[in-house]
MOPAC internal coordinates of N, CA, C and O (Angstrom, degrees):
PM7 1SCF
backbone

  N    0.0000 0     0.00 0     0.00 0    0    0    0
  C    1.4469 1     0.00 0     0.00 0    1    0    0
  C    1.5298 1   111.36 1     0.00 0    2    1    0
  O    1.2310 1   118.96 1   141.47 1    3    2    1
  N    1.6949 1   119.58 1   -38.53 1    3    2    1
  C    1.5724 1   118.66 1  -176.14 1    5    3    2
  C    1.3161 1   105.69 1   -73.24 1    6    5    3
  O    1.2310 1   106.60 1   177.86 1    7    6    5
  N    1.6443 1   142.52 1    -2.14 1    7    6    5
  C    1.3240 1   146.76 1  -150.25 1    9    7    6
  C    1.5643 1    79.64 1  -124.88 1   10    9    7
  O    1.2310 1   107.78 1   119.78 1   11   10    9
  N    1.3755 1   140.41 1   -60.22 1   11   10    9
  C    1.5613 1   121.91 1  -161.55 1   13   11   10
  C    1.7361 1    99.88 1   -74.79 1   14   13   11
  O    1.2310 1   123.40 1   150.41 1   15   14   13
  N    1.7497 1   111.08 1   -29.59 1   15   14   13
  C    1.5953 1    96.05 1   164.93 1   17   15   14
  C    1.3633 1   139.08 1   -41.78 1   18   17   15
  O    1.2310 1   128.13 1   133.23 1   19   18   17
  N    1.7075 1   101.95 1   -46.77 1   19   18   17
  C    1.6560 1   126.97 1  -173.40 1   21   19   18
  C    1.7888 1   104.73 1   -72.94 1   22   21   19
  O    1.2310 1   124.15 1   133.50 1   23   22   21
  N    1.0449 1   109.65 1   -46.50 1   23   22   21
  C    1.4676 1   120.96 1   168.59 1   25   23   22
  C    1.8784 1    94.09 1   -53.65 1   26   25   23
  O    1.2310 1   124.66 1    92.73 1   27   26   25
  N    0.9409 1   108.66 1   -87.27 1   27   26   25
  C    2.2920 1   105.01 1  -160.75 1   29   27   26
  C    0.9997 1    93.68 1   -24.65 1   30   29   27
  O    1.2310 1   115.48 1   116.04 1   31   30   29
  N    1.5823 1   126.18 1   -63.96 1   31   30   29
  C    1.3316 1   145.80 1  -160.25 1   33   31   30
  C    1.6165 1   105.67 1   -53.67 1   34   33   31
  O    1.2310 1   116.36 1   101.78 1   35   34   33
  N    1.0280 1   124.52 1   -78.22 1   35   34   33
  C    1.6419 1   117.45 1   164.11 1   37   35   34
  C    1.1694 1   117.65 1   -14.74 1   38   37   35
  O    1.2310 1   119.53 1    92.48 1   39   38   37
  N    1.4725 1   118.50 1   -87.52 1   39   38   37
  C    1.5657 1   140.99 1  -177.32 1   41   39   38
  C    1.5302 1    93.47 1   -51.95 1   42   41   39
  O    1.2310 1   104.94 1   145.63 1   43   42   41
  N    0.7895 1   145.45 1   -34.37 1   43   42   41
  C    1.5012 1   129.55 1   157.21 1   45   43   42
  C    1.6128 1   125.89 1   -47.04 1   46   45   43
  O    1.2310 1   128.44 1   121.09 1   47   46   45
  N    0.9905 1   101.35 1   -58.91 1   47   46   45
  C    1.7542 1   124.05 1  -158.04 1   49   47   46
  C    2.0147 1    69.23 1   -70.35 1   50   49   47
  O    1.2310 1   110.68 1   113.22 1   51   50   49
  N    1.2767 1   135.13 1   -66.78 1   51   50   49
  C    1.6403 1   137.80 1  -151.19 1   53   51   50
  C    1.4929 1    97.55 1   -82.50 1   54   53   51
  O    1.2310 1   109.49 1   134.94 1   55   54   53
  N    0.8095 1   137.31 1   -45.06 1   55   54   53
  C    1.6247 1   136.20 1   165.73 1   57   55   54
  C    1.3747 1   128.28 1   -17.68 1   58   57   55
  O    1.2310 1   118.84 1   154.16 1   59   58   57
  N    1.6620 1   119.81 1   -25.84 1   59   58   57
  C    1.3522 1   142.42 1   170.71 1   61   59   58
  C    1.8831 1    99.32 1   -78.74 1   62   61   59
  O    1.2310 1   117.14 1   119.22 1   63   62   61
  N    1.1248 1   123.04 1   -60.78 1   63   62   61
  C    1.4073 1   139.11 1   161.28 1   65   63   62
  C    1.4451 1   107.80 1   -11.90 1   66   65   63
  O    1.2310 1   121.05 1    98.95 1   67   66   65
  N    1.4013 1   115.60 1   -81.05 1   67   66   65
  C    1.4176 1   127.67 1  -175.90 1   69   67   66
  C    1.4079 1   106.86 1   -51.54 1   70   69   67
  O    1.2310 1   113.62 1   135.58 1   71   70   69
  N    0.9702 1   129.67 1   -44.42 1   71   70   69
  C    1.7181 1   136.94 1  -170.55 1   73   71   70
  C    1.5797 1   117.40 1   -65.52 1   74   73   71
  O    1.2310 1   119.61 1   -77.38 1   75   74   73
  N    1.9340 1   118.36 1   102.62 1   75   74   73
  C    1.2005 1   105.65 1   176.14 1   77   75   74
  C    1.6193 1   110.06 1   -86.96 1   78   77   75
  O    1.2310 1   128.11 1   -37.57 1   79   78   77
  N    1.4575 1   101.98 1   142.43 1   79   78   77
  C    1.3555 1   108.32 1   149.83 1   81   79   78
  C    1.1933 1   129.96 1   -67.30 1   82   81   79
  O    1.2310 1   108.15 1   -11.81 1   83   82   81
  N    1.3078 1   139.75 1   168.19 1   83   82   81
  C    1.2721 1   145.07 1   143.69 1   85   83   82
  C    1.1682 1   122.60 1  -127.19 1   86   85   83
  O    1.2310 1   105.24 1   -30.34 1   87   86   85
  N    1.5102 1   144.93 1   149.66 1   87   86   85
  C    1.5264 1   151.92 1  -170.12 1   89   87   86
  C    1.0911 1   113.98 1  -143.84 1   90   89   87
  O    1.2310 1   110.29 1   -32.39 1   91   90   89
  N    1.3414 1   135.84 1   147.61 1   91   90   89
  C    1.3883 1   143.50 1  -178.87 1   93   91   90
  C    1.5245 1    99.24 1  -128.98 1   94   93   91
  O    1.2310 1   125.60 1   -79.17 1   95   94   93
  N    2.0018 1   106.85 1   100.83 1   95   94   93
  C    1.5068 1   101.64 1  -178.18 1   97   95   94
  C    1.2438 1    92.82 1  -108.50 1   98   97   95
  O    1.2310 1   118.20 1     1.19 1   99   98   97
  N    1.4873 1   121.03 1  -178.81 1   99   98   97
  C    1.4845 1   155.59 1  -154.62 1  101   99   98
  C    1.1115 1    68.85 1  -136.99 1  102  101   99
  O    1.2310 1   127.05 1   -45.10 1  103  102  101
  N    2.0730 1   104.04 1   134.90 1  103  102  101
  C    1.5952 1   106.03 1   138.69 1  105  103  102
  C    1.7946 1   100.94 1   -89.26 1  106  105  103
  O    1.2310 1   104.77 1   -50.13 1  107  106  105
  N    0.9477 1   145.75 1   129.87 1  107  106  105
  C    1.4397 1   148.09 1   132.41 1  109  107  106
  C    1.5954 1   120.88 1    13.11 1  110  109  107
  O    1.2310 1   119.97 1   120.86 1  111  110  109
  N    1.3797 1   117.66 1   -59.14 1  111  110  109
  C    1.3463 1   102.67 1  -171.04 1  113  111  110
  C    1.4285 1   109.26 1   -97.71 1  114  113  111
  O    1.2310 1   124.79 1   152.50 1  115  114  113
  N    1.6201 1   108.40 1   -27.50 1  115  114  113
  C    1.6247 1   100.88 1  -176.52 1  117  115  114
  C    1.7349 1   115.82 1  -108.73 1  118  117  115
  O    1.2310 1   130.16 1  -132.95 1  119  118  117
  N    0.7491 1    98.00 1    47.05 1  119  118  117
  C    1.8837 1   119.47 1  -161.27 1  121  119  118
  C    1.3902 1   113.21 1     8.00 1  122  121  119
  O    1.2310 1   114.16 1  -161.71 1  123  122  121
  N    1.3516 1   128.66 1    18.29 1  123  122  121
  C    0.9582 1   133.62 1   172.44 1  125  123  122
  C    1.7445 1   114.55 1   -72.74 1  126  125  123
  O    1.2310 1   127.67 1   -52.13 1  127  126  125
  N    1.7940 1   102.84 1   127.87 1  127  126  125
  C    1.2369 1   124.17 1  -179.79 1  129  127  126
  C    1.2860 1   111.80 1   -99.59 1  130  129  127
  O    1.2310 1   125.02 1   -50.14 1  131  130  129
  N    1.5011 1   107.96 1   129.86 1  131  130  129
  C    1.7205 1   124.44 1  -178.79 1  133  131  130
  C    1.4465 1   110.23 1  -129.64 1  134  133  131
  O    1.2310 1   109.74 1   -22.64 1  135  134  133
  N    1.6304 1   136.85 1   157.36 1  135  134  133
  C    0.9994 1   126.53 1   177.95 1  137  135  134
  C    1.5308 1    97.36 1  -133.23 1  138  137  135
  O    1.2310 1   133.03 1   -60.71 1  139  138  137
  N    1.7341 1    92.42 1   119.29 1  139  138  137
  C    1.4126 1   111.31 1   168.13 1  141  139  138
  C    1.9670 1   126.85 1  -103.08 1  142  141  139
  O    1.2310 1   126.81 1   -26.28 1  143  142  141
  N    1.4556 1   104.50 1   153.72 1  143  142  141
  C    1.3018 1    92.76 1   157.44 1  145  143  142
  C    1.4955 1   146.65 1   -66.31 1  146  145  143
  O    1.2310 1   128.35 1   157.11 1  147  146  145
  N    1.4893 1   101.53 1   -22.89 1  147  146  145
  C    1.4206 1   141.78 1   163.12 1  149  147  146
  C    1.1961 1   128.65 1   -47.42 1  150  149  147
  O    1.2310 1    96.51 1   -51.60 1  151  150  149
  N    1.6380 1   159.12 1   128.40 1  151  150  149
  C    1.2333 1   148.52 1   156.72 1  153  151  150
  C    1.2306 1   108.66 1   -81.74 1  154  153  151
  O    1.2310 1   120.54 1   -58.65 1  155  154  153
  N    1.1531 1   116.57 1   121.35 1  155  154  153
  C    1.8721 1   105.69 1  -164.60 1  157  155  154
  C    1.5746 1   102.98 1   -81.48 1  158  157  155
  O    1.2310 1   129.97 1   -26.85 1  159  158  157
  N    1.4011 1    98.39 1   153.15 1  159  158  157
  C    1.6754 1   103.37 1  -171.61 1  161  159  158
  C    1.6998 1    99.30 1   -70.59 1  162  161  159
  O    1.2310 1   118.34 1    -2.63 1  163  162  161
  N    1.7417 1   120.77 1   177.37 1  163  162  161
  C    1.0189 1   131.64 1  -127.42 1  165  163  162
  C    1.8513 1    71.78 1  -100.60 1  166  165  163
  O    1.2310 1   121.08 1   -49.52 1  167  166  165
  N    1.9122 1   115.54 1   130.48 1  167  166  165
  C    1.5564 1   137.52 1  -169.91 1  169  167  166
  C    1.4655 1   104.85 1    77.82 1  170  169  167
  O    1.2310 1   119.28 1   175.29 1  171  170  169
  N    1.1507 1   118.99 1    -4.71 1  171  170  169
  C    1.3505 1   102.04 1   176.37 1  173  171  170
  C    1.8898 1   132.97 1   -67.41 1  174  173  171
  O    1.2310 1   143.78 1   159.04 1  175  174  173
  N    1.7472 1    71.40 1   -20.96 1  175  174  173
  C    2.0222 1    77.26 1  -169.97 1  177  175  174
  C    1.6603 1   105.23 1  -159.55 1  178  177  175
  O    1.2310 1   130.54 1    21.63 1  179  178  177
  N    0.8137 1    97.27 1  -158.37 1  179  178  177
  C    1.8305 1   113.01 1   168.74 1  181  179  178
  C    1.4005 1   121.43 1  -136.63 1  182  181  179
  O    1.2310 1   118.09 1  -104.37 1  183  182  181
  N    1.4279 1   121.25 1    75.63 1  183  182  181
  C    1.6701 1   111.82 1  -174.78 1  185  183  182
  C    1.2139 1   117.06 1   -51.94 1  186  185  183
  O    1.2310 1   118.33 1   -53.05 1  187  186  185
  N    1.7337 1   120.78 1   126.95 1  187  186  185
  C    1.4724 1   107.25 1  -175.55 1  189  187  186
  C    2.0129 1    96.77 1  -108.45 1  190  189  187
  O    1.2310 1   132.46 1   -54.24 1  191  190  189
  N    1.1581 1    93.54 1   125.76 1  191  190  189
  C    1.6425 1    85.49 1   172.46 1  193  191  190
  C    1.5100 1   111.80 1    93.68 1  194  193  191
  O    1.2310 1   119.92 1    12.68 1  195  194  193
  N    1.3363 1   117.75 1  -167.32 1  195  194  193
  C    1.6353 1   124.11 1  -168.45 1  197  195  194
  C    1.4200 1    86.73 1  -103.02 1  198  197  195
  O    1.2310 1   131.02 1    -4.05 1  199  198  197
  N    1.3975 1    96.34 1   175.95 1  199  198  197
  C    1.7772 1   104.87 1   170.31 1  201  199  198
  C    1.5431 1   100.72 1   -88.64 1  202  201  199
  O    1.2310 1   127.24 1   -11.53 1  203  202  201
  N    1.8320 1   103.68 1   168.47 1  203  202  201
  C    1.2055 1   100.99 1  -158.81 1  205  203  202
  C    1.7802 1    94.57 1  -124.41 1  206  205  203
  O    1.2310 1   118.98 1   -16.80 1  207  206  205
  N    1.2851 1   119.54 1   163.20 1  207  206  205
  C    1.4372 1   106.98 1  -169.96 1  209  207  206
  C    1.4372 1    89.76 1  -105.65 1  210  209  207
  O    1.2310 1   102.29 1   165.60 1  211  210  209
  N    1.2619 1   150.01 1   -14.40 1  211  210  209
  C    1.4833 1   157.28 1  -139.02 1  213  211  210
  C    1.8956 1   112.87 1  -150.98 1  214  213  211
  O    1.2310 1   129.57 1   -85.61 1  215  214  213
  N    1.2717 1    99.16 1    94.39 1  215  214  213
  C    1.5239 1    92.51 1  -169.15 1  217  215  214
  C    1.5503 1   130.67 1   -56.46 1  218  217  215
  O    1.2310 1   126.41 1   161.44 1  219  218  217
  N    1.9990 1   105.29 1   -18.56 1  219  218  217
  C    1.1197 1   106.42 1   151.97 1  221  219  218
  C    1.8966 1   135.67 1   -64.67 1  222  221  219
  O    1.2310 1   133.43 1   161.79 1  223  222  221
  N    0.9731 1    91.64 1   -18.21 1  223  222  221
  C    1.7635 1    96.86 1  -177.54 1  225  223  222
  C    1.4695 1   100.10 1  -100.27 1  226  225  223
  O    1.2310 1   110.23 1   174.97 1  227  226  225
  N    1.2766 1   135.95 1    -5.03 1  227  226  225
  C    1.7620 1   133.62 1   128.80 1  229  227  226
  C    1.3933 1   119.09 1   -31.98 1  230  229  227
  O    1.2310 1   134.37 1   109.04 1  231  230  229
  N    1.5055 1    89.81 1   -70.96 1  231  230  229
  C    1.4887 1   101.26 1  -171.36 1  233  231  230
  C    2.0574 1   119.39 1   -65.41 1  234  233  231
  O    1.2310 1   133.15 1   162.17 1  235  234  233
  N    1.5841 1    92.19 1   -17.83 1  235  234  233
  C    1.4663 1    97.02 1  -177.64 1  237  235  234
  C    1.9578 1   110.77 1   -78.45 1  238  237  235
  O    1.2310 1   138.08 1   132.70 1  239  238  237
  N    1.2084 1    82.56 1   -47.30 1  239  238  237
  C    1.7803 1    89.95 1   173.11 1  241  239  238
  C    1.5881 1   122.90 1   -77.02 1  242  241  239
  O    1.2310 1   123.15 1   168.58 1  243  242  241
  N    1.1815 1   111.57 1   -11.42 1  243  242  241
  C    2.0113 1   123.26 1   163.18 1  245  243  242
  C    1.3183 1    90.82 1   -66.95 1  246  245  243
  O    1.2310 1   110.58 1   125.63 1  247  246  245
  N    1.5099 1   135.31 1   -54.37 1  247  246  245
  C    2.0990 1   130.80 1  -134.91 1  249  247  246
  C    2.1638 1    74.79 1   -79.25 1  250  249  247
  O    1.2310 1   124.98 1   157.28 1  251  250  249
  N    1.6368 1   108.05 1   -22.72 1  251  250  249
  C    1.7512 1    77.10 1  -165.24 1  253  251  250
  C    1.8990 1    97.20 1  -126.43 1  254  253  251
  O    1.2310 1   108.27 1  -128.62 1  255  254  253
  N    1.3053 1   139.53 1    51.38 1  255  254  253
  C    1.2346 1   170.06 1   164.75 1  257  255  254
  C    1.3840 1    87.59 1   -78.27 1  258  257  255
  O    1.2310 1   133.18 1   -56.28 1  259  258  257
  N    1.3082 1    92.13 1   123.72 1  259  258  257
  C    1.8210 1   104.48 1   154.67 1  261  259  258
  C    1.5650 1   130.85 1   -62.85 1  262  261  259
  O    1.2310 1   137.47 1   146.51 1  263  262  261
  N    1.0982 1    83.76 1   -33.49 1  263  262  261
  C    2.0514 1    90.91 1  -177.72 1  265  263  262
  C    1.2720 1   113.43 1   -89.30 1  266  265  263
  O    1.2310 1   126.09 1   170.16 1  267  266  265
  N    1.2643 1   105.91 1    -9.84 1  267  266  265
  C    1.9813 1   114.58 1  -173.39 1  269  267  266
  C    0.9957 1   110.29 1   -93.23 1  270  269  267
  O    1.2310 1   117.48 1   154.69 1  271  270  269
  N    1.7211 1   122.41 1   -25.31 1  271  270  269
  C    1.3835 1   120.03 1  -158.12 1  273  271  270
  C    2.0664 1    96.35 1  -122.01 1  274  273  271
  O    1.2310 1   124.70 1   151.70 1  275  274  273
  N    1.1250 1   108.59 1   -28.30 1  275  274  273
  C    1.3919 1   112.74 1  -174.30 1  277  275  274
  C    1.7026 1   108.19 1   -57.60 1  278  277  275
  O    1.2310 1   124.13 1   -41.60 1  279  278  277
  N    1.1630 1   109.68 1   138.40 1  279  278  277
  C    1.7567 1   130.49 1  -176.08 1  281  279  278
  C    1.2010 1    99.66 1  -108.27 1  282  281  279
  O    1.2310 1   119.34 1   -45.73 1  283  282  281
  N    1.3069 1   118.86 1   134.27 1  283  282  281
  C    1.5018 1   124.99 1  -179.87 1  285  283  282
  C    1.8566 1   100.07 1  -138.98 1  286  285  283
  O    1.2310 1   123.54 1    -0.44 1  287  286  285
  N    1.1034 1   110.82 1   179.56 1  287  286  285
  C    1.5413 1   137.18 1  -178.10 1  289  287  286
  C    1.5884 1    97.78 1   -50.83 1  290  289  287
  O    1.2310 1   122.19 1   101.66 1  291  290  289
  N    1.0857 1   113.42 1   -78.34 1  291  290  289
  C    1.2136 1   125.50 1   177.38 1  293  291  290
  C    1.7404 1   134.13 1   -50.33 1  294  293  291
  O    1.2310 1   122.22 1  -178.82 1  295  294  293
  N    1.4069 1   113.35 1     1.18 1  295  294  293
  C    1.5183 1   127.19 1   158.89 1  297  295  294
  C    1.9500 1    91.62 1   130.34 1  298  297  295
  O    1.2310 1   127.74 1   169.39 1  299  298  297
  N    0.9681 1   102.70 1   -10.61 1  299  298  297
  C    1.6706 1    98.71 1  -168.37 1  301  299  298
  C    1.7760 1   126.66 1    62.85 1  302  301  299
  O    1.2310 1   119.35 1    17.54 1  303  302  301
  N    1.1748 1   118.84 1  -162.46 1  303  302  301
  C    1.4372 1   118.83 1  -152.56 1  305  303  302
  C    1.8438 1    90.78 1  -115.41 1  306  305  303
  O    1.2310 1   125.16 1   -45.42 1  307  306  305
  N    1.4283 1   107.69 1   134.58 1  307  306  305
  C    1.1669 1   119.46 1   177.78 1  309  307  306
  C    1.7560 1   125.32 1   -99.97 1  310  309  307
  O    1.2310 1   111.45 1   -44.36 1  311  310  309
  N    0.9824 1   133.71 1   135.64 1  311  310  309
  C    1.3811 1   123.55 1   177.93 1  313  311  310
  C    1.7871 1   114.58 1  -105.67 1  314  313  311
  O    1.2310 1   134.08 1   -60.55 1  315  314  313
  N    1.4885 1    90.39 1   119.45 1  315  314  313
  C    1.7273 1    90.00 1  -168.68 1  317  315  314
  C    1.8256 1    85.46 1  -114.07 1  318  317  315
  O    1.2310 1   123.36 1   -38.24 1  319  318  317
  N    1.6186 1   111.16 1   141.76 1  319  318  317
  C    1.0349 1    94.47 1   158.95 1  321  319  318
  C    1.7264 1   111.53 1  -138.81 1  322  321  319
  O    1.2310 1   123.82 1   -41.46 1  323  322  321
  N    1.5529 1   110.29 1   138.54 1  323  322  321
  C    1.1749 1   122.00 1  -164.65 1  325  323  322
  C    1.4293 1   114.66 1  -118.87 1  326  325  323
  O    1.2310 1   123.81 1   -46.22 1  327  326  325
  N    1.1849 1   110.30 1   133.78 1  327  326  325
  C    1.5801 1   132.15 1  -176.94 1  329  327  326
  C    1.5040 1   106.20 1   -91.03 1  330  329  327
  O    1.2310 1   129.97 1   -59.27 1  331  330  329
  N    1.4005 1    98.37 1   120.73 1  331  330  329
  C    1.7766 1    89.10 1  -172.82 1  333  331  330
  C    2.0107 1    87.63 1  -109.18 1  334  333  331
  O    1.2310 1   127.48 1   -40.46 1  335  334  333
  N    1.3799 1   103.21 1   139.54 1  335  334  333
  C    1.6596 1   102.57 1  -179.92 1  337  335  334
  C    1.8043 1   101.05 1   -89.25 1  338  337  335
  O    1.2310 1   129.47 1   -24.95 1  339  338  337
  N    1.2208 1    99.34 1   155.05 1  339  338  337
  C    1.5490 1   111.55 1   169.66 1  341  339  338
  C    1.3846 1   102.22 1  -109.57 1  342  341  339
  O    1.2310 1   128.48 1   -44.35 1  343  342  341
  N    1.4504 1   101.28 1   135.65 1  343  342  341
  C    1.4481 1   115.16 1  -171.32 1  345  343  342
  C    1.7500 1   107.98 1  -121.69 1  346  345  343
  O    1.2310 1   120.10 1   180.00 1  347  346  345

């Protein structure tokens, strides 16, 4: 029984580990929207939204984001999306 405790307990505490995020930031000046695994440190970006557990349902809620898709005077907001590889 103290061995299946130490085990939950592990896989608990590492269970956060396994889990990717995903984010859809704004850079600020060129309104261009990208979706990273990353929370960008504090000026780096504009997080729009919650994090996402599924990088497709990132990418589904960026195509309909107000700030991603809105056209303005000034050339409007672009959607780039980038695959970062794990090595």
């Amino acid at each position: 029984m103290n061995k299946l405790m130490i085990v939950a307990g592990l896989l608990t505490l590492t269970a956060p580990a396994f889990a990717a995020d995903y984010y859809i930031v704004q850079n600020p000046t060129t309104k261009v929207c990208t979706i990273t695994q990353e929370r960008p440190a504090s000026g780096g970006g504009i997080v729009i939204g919650a994090p996402f557990g599924v990088r497709v349902e990132a990418e589904n809620r960026m195509k309909t984001v107000k700030e991603c898709t809105e056209r303005s005077t000034t050339g409007g907001a672009t959607i780039q999306e980038r695959r970062e590889e794990r090595r």
